[in-house]
N, C-alpha and C positions, 0 to 999 in steps of 0.2 A: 227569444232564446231562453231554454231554461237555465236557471242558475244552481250551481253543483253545490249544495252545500256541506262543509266538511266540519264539524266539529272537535275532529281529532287532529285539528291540523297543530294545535297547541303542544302536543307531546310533540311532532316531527323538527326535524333540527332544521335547525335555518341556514341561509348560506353559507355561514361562518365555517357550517360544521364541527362547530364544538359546544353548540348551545342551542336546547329547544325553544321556541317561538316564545312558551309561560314564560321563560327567563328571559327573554325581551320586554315582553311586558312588565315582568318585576323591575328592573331594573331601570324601565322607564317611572315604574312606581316613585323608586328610590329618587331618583333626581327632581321628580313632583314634589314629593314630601321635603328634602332637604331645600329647594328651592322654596319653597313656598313657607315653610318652618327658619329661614333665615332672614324671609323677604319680611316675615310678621316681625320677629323680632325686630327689625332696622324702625317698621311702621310705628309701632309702640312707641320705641324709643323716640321719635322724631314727631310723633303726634299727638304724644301727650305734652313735650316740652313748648310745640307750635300751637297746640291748645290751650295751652298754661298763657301762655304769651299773649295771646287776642283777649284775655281778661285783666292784663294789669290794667293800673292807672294813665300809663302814660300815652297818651296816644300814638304816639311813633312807635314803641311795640307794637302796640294792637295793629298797627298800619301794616308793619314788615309781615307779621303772620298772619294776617288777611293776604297778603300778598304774594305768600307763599300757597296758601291753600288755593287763591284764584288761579296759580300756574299751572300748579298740578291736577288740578284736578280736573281742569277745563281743555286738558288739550289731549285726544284719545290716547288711550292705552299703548297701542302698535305704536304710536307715530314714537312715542318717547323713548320705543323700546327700540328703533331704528337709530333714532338720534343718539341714545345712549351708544350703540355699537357701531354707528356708524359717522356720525358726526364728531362725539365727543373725544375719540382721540386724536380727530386732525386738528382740533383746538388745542389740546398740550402741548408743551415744548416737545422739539421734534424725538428727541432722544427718550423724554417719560412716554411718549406717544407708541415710539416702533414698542418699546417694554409692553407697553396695555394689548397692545395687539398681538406681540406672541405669547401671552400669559397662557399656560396649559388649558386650563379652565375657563376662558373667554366668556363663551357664552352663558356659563353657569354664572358669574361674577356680574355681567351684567346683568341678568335677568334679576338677580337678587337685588341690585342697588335700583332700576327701572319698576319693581314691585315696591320696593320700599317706597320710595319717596311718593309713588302713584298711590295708594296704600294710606301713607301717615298723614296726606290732604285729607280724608277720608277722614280718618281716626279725629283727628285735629278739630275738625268740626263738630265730633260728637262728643270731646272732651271739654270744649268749650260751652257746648249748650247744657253735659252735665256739672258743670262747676256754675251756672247761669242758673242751674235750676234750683241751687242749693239757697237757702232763706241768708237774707244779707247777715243777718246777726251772724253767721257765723265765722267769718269773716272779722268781723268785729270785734267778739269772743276772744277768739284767735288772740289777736292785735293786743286786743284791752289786760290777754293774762302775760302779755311781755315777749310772746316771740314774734319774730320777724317777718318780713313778711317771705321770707324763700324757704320760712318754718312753717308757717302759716300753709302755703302751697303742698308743701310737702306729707307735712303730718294730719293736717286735718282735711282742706279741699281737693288733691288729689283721691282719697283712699274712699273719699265720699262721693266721688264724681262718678270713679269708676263704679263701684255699687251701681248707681244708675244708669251708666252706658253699658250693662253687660251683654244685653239683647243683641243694641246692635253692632256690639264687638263681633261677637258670636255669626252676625251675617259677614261683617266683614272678613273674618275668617275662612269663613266657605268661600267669599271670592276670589280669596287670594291664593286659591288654593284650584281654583276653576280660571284665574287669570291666568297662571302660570304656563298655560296651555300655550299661550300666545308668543313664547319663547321658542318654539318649534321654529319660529320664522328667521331665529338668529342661527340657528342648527345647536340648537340644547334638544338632546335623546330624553323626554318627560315622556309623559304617559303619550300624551295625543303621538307625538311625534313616532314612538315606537309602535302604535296601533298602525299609523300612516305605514312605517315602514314593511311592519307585516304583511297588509294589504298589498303592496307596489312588489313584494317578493312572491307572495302567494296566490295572490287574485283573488282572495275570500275576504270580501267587503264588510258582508254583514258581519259576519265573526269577527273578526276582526274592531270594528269599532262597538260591537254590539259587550264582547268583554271589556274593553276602554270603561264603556257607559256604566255599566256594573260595577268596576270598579271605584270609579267618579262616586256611585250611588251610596256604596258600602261605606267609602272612606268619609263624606259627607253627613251620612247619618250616626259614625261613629264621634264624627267632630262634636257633630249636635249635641249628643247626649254626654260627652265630657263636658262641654259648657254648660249645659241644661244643669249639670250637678252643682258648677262650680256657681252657679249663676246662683244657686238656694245657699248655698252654704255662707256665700258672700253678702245673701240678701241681709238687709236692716231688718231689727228686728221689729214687728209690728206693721210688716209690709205684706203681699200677696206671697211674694218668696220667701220670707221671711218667719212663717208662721210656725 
């Protein structure tokens, strides 16, 4: 059977009839973007402080935030994102429970807390082996001219770690921004999800996820090259980036 290909199908108004198919796709954009730009934020936050953590002195730190990265990061993506929406509020008291489950935005809520923490195992690791890679003196330095050690973390082996995690910041970014895809399966309207829906109303496959993929392509190479800039301007000076 031949297949009809229609590239105009993007201006024809969709079921709704009040909105052409592009603006499905945007709008799947939109909850991409906002998803996945909420989800990084929550990673950062929680992967650098769980990075921080696997490097103090005490062992029982270092134990809990190894043992946080072990959870996360070891048990698929889908499966967490199921759990988070479907397990985790038979777990709350019954009354916070029914509340999480009619929250307007559901699915958007969870997807962003299931990236995050999926996400800051990630992060967590790589803030740890950049603060690991830094010369013990410094450290030391630190210590020896009177600040503390939560000063110490702050002011000098944070801001130097990152310098050399920005690479694979930078990938982690694109993933989480190509995970987000996997939210389709709680019913969050992202990109994939509003390509699918095109497809299932229009029957144009190709077109259909063929602009998805372009779009994926465009927004991903634009990621690149904002971090690619911020990644020089950040670099130490007397480095590759740096120069």
């Amino acid at each position: 059977m031949d297949y009809h290909w229609n590239w105009a199908i993007f201006g024809e108004l969709s079921p709704d009839g009040v909105r052409p198919y592009w603006q499905t796709l945007a709008g799947g954009l939109g909850w991409t973007l906002a998803t996945a730009l909420a989800g990084w934020v929550m990673a950062l936050a929680l992967g650098f402080a769980i990075g921080a953590l696997r490097t103090l002195p005490s062992p029982w730190w270092r134990r809990l935030g190894t043992a946080y990265v072990e959870l996360f990061r070891n048990i698929p993506l889908l499966v967490q994102m199921f759990l988070w929406y479907f397990v985790a509020p038979e777990l709350l008291p019954a009354a916070l429970g029914e509340q999480v489950k009619v929250l307007p935005n559901a699915p958007f809520v969870t997807a962003v807390v299931c990236l995050g923490f999926f996400t800051s195992a990630r992060v967590a690791v790589q803030v740890t082996a950049g603060i690991e890679a830094l010369a013990g003196g410094q450290r030391l330095a630190a210590l020896a001219l009177g600040l503390k050690l939560r000063q110490t973390y702050r002011h000098v082996l944070l801001p130097l770690a990152l310098r050399i995690i920005m690479p694979p910041l930078t990938s982690e970014f694109l993933n989480i921004i190509k995970n987000s895809s996997v939210a389709l399966t709680i019913g969050l309207m992202e990109l994939t999800a509003s390509a699918r829906a095109l497809q299932e109303f229009s029957f144009q496959v190709f077109e259909a996820f063929a602009a998805a993929t372009m779009i994926y392509v465009l927004l991903n190479l634009l990621v690149t090259a904002a971090m690619h800039r911020l990644e020089r301007r950040l670099a130490l000076p007397g480095t590759l980036g740096g120069r």
